[in-house]
PDB file with one MODEL, atoms N, CA, C and O in Angstrom:
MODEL        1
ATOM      1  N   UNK A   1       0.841  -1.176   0.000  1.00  0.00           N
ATOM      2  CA  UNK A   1       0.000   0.000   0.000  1.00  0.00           C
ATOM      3  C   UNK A   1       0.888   1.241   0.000  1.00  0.00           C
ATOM      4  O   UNK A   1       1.949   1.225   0.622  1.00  0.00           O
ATOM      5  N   UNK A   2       0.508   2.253  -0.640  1.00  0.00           N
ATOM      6  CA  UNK A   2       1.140   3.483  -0.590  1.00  0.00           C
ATOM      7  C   UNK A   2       0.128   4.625   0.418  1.00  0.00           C
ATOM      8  O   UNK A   2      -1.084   4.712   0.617  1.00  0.00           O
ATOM      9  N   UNK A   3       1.263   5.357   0.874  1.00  0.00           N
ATOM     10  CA  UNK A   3       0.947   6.428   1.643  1.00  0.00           C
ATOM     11  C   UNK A   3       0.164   7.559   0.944  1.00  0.00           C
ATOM     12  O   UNK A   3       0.514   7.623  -0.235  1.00  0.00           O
ATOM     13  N   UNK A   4      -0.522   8.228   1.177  1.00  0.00           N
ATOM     14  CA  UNK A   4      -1.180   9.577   0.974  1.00  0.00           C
ATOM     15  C   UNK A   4      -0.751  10.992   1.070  1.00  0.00           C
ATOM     16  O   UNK A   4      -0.782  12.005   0.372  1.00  0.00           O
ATOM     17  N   UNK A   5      -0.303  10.588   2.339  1.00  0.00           N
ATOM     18  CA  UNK A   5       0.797  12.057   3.117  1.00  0.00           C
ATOM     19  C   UNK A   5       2.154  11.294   3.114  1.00  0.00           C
ATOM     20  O   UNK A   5       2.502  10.154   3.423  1.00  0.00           O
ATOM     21  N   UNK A   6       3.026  12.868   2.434  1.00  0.00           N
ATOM     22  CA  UNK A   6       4.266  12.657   2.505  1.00  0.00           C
ATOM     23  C   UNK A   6       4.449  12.924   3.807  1.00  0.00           C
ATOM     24  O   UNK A   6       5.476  13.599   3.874  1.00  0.00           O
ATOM     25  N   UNK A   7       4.050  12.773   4.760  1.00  0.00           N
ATOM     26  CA  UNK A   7       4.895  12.309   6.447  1.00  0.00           C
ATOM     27  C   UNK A   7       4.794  11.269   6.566  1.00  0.00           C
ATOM     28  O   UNK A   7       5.621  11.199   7.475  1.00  0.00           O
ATOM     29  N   UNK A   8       4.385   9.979   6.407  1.00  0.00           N
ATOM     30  CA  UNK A   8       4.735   8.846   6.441  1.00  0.00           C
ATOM     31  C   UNK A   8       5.180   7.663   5.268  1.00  0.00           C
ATOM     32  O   UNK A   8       4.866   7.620   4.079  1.00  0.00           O
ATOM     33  N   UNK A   9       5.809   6.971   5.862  1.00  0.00           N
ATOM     34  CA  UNK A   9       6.643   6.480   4.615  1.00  0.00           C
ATOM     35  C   UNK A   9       5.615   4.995   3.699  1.00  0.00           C
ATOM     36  O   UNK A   9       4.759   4.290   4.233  1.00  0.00           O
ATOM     37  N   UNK A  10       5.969   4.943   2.639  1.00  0.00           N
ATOM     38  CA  UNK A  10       4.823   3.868   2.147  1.00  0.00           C
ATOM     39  C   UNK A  10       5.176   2.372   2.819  1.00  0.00           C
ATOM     40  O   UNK A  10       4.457   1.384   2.670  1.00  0.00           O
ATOM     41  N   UNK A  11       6.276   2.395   3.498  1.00  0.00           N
ATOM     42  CA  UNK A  11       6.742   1.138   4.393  1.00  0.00           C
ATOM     43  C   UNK A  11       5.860   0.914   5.650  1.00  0.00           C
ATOM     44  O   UNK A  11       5.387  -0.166   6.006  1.00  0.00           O
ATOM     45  N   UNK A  12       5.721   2.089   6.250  1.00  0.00           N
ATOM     46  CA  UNK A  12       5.082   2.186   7.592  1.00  0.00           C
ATOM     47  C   UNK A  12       3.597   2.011   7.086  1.00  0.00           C
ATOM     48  O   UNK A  12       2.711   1.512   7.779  1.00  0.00           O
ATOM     49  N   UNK A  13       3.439   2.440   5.903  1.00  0.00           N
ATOM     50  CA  UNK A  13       1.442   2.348   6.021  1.00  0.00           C
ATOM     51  C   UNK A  13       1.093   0.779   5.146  1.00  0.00           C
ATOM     52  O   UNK A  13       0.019   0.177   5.153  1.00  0.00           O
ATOM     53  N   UNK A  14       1.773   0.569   4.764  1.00  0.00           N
ATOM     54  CA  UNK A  14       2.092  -1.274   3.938  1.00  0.00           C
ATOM     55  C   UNK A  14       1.942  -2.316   5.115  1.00  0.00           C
ATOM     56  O   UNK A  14       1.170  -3.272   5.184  1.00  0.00           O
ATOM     57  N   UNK A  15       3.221  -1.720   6.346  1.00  0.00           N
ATOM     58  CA  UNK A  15       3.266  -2.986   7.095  1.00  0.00           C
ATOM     59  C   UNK A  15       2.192  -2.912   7.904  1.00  0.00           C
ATOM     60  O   UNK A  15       1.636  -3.975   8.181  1.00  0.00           O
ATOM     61  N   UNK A  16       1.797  -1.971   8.319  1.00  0.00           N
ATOM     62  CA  UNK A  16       0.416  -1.696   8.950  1.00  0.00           C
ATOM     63  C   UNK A  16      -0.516  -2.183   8.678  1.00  0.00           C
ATOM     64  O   UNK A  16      -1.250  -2.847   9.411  1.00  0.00           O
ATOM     65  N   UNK A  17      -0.651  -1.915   7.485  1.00  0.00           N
ATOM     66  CA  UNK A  17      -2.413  -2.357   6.803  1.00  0.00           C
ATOM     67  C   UNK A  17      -1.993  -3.872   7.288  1.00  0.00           C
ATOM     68  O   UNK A  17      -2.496  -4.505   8.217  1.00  0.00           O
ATOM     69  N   UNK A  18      -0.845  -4.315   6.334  1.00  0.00           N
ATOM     70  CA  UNK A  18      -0.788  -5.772   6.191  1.00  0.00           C
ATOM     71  C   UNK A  18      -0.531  -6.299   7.192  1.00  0.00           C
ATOM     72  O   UNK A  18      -0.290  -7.465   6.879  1.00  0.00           O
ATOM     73  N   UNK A  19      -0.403  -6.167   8.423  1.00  0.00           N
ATOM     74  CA  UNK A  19       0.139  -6.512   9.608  1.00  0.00           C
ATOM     75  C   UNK A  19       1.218  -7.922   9.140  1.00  0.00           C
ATOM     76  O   UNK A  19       0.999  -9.109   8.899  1.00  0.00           O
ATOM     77  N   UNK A  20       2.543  -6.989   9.173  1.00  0.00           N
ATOM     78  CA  UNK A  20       3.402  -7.994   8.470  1.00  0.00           C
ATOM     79  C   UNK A  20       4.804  -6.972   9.548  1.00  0.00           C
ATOM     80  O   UNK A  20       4.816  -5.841  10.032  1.00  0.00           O
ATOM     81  N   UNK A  21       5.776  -8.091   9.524  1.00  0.00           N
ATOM     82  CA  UNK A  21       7.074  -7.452  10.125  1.00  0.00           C
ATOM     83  C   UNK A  21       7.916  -6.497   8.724  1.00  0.00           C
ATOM     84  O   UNK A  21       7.804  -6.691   7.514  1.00  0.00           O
ATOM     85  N   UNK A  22       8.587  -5.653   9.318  1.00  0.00           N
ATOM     86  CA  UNK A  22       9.589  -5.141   8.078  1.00  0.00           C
ATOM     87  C   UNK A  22      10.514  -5.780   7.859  1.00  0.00           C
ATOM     88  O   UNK A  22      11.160  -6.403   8.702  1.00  0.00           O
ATOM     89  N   UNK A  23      10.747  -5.720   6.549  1.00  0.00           N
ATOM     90  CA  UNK A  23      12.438  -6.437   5.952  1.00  0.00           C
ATOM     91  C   UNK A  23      13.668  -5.514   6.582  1.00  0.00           C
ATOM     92  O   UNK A  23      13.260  -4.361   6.720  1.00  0.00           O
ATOM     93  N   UNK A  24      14.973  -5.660   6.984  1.00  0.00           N
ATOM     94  CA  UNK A  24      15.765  -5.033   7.224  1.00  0.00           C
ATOM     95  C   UNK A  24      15.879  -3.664   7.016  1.00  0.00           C
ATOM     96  O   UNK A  24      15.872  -2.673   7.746  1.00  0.00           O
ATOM     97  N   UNK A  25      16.043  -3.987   5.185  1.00  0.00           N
ATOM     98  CA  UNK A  25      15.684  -2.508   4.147  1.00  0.00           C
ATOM     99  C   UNK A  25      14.873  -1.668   4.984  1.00  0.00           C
ATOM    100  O   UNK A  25      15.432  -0.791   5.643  1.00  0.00           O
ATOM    101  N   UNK A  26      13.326  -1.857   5.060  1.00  0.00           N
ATOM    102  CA  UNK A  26      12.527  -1.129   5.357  1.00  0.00           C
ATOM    103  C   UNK A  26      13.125  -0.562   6.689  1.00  0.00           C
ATOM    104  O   UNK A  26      13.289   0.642   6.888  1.00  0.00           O
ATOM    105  N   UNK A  27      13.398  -1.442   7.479  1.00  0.00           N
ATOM    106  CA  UNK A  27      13.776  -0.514   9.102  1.00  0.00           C
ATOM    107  C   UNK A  27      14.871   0.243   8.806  1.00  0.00           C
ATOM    108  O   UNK A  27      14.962   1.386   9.255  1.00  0.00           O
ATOM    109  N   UNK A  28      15.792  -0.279   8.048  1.00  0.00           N
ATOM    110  CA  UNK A  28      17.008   0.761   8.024  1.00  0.00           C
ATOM    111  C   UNK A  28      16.418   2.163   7.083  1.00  0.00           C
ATOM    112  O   UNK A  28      17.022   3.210   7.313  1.00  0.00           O
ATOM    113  N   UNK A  29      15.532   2.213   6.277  1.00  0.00           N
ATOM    114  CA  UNK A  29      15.293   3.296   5.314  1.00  0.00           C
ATOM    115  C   UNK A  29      14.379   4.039   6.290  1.00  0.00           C
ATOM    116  O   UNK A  29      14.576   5.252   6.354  1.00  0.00           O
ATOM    117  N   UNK A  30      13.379   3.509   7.089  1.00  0.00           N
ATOM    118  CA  UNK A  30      12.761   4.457   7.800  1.00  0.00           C
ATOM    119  C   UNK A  30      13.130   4.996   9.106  1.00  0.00           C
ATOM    120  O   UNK A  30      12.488   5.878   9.678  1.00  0.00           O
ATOM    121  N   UNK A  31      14.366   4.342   9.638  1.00  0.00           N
ATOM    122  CA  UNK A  31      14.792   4.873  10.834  1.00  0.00           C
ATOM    123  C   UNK A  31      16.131   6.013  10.329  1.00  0.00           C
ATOM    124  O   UNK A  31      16.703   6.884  10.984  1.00  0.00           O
ATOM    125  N   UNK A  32      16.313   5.573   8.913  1.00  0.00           N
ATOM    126  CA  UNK A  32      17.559   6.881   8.201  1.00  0.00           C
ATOM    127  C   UNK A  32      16.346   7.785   8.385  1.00  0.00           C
ATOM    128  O   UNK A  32      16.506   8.591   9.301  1.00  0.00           O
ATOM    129  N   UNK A  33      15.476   7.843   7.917  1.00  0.00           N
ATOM    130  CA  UNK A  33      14.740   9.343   7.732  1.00  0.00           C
ATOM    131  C   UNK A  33      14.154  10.124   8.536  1.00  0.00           C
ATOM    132  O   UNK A  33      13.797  11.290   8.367  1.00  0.00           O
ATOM    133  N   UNK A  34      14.014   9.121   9.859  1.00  0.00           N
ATOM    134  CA  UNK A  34      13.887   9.463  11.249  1.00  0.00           C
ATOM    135  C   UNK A  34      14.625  10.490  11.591  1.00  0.00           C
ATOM    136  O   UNK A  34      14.404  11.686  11.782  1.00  0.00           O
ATOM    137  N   UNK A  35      15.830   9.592  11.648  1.00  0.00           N
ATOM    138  CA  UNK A  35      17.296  10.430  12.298  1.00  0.00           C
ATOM    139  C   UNK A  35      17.299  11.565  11.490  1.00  0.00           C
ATOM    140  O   UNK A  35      17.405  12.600  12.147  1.00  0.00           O
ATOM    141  N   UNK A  36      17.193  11.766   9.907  1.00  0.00           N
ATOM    142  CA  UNK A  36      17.249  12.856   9.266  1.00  0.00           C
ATOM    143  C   UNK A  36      16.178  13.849   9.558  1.00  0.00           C
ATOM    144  O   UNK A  36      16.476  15.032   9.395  1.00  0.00           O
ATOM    145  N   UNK A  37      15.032  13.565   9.947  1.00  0.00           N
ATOM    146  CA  UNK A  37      14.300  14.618   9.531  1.00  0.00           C
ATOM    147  C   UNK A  37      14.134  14.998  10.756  1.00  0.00           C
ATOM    148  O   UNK A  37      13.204  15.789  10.919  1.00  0.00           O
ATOM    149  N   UNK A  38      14.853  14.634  11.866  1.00  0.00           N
ATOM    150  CA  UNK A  38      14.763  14.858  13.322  1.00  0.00           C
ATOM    151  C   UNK A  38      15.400  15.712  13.885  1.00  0.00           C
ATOM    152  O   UNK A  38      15.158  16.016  15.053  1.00  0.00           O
ATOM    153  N   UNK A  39      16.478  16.359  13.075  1.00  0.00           N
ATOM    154  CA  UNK A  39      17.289  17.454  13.217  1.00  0.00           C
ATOM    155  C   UNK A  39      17.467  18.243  12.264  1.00  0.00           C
ATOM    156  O   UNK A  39      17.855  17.698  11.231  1.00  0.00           O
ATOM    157  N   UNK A  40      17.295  19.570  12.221  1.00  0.00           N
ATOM    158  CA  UNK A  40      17.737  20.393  11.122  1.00  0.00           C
ATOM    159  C   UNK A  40      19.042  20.256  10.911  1.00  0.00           C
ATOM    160  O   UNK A  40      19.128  20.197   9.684  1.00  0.00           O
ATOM    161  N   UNK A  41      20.658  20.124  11.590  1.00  0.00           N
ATOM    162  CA  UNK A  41      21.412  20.127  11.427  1.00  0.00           C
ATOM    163  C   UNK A  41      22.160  19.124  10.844  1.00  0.00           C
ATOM    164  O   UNK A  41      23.381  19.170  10.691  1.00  0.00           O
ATOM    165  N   UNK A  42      21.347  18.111  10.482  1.00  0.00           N
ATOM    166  CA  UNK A  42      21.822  16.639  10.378  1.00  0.00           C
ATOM    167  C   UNK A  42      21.556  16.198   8.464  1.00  0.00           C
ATOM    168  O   UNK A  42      20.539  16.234   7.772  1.00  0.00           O
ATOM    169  N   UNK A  43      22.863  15.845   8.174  1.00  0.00           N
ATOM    170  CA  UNK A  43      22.872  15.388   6.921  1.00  0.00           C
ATOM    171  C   UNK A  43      22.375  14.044   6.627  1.00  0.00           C
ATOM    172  O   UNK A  43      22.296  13.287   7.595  1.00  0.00           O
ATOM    173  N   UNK A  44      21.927  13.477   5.166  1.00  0.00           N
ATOM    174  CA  UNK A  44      20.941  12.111   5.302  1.00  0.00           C
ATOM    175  C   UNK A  44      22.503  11.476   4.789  1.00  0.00           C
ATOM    176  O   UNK A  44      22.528  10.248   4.711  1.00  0.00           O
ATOM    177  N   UNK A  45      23.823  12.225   4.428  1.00  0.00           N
ATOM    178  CA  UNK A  45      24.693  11.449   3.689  1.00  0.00           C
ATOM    179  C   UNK A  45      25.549  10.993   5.423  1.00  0.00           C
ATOM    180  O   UNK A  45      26.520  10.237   5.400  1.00  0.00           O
ATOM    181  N   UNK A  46      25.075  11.507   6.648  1.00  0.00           N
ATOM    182  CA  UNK A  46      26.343  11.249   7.678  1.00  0.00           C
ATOM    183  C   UNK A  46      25.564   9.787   8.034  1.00  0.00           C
ATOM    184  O   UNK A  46      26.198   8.752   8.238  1.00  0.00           O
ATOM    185  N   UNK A  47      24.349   9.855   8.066  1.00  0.00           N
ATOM    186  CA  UNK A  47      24.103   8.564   8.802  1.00  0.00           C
ATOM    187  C   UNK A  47      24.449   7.720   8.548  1.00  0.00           C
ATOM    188  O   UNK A  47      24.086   6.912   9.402  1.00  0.00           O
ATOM    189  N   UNK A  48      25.238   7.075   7.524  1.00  0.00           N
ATOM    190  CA  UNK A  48      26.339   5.847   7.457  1.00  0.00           C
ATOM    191  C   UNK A  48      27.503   5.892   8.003  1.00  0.00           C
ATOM    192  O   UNK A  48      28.153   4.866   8.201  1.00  0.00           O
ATOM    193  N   UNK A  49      27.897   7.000   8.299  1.00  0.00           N
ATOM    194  CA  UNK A  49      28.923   7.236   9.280  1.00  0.00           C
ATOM    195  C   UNK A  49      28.952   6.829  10.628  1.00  0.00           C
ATOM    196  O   UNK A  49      29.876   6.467  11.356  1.00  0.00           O
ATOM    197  N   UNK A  50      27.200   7.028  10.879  1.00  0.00           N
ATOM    198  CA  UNK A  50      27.267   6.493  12.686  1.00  0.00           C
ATOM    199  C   UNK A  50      27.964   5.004  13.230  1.00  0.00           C
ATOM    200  O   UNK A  50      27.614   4.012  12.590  1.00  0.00           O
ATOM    201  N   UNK A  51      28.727   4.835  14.135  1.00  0.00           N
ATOM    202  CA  UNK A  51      28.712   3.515  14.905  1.00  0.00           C
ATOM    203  C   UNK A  51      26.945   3.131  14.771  1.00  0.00           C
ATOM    204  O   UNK A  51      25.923   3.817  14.783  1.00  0.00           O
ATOM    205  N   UNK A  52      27.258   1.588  14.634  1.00  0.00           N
ATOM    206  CA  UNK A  52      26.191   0.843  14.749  1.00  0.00           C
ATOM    207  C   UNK A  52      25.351   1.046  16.755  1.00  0.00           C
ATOM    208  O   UNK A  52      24.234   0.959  17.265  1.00  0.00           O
ATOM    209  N   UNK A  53      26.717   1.327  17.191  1.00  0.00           N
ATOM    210  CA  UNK A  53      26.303   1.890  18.808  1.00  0.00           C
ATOM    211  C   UNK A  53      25.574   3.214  19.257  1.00  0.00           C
ATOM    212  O   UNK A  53      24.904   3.650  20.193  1.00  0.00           O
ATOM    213  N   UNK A  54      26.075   3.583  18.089  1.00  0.00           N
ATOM    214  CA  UNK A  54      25.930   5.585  18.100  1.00  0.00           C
ATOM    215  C   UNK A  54      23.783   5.529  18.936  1.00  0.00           C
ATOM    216  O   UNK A  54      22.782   5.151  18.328  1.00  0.00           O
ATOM    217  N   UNK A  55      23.851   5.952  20.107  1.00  0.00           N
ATOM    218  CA  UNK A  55      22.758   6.134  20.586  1.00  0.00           C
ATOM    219  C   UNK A  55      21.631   6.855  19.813  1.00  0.00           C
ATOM    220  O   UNK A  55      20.488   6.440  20.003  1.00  0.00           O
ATOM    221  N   UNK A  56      21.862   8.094  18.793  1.00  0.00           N
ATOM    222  CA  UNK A  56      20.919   8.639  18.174  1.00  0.00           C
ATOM    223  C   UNK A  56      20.755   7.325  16.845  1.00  0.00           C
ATOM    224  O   UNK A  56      19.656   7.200  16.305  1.00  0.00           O
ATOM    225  N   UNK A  57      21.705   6.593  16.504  1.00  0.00           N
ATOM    226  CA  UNK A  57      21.313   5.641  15.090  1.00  0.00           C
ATOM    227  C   UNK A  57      20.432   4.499  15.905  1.00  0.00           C
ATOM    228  O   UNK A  57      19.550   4.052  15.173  1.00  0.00           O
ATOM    229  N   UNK A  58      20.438   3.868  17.322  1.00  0.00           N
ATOM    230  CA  UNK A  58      19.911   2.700  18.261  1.00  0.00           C
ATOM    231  C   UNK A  58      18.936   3.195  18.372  1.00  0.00           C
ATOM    232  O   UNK A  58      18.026   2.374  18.479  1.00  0.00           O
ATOM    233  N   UNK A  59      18.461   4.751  18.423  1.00  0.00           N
ATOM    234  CA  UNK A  59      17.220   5.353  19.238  1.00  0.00           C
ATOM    235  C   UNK A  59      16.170   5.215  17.994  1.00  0.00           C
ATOM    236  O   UNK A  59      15.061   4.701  18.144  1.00  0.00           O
ATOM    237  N   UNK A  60      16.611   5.699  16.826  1.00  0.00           N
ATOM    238  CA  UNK A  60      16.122   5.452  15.512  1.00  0.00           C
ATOM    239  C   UNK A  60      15.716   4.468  14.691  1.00  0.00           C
ATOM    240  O   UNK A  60      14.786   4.313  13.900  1.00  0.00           O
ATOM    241  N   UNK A  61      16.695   3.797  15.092  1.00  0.00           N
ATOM    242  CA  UNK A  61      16.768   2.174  14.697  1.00  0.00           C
ATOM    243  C   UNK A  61      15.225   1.842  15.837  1.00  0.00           C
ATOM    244  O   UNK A  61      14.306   1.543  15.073  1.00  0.00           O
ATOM    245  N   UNK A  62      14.852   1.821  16.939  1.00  0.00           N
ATOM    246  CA  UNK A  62      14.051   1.442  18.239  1.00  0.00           C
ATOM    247  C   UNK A  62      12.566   2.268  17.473  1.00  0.00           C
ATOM    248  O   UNK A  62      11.584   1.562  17.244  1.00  0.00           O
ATOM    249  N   UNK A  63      12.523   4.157  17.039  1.00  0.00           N
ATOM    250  CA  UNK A  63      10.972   4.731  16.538  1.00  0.00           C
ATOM    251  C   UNK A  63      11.236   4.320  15.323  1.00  0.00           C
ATOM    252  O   UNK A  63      10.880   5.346  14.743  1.00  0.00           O
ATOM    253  N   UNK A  64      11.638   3.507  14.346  1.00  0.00           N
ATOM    254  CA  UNK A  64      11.027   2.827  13.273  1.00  0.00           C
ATOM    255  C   UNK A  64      10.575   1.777  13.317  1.00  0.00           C
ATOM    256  O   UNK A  64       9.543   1.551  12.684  1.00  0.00           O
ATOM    257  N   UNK A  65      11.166   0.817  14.046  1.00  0.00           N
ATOM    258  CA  UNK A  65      10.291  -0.425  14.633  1.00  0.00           C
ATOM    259  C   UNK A  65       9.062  -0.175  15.259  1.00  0.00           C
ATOM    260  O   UNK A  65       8.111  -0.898  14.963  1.00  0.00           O
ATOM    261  N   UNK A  66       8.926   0.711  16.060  1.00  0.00           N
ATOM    262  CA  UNK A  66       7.877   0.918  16.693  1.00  0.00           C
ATOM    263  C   UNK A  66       6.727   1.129  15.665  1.00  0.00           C
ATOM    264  O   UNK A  66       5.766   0.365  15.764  1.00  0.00           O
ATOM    265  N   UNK A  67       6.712   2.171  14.593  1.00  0.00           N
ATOM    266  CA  UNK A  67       6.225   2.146  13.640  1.00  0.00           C
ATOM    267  C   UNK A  67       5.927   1.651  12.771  1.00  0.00           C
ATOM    268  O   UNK A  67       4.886   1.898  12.163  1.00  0.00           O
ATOM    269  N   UNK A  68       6.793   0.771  12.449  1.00  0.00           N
ATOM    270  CA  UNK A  68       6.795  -0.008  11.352  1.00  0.00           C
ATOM    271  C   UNK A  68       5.677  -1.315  12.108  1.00  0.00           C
ATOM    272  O   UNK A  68       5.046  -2.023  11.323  1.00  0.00           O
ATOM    273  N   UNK A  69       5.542  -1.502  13.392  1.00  0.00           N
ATOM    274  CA  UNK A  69       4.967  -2.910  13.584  1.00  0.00           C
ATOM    275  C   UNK A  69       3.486  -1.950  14.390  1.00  0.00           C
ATOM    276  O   UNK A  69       2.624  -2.398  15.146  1.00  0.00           O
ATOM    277  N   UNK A  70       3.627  -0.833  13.969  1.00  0.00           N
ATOM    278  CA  UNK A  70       1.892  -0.229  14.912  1.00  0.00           C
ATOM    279  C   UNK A  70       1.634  -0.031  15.732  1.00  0.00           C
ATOM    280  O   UNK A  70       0.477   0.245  16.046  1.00  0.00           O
ATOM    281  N   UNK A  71       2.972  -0.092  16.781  1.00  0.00           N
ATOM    282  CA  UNK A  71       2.826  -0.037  18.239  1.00  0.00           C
ATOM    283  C   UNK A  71       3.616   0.719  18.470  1.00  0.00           C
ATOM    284  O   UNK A  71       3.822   1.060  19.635  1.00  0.00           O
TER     285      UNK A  71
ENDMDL
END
């Protein structure tokens, strides 16, 4: 399913409807845009830069899951 509003991503309203888990892809693409669109100061090219530890990429990585599964 595709989204309507560009504030949510067509991943988050897909796994929803379908009540289905996300593929990797999907969590990593919607928790990048998290982290990006969560700071004005923040580039979408650094977030491959983060440690896999880096607390703002774990915190991101944690509100896309949340989203992605509806809860």
């Amino acid at each position: 399913m595709r989204s309507i509003s560009p504030m949510f991503d067509d991943a988050v309203i897909d796994c929803v409807a379908r009540d289905r888990a996300p593929t990797v892809q999907e969590l990593c693409h919607v928790a990048e845009r998290i982290w990006t669109e969560g700071g004005t100061d923040r580039s979408a090219f650094r977030w491959g830069c983060l440690a896999p530890t880096d607390p703002d990429k774990v915190m991101s990585l944690r509100a896309a899951q949340v989203a992605l599964l509806g809860s």
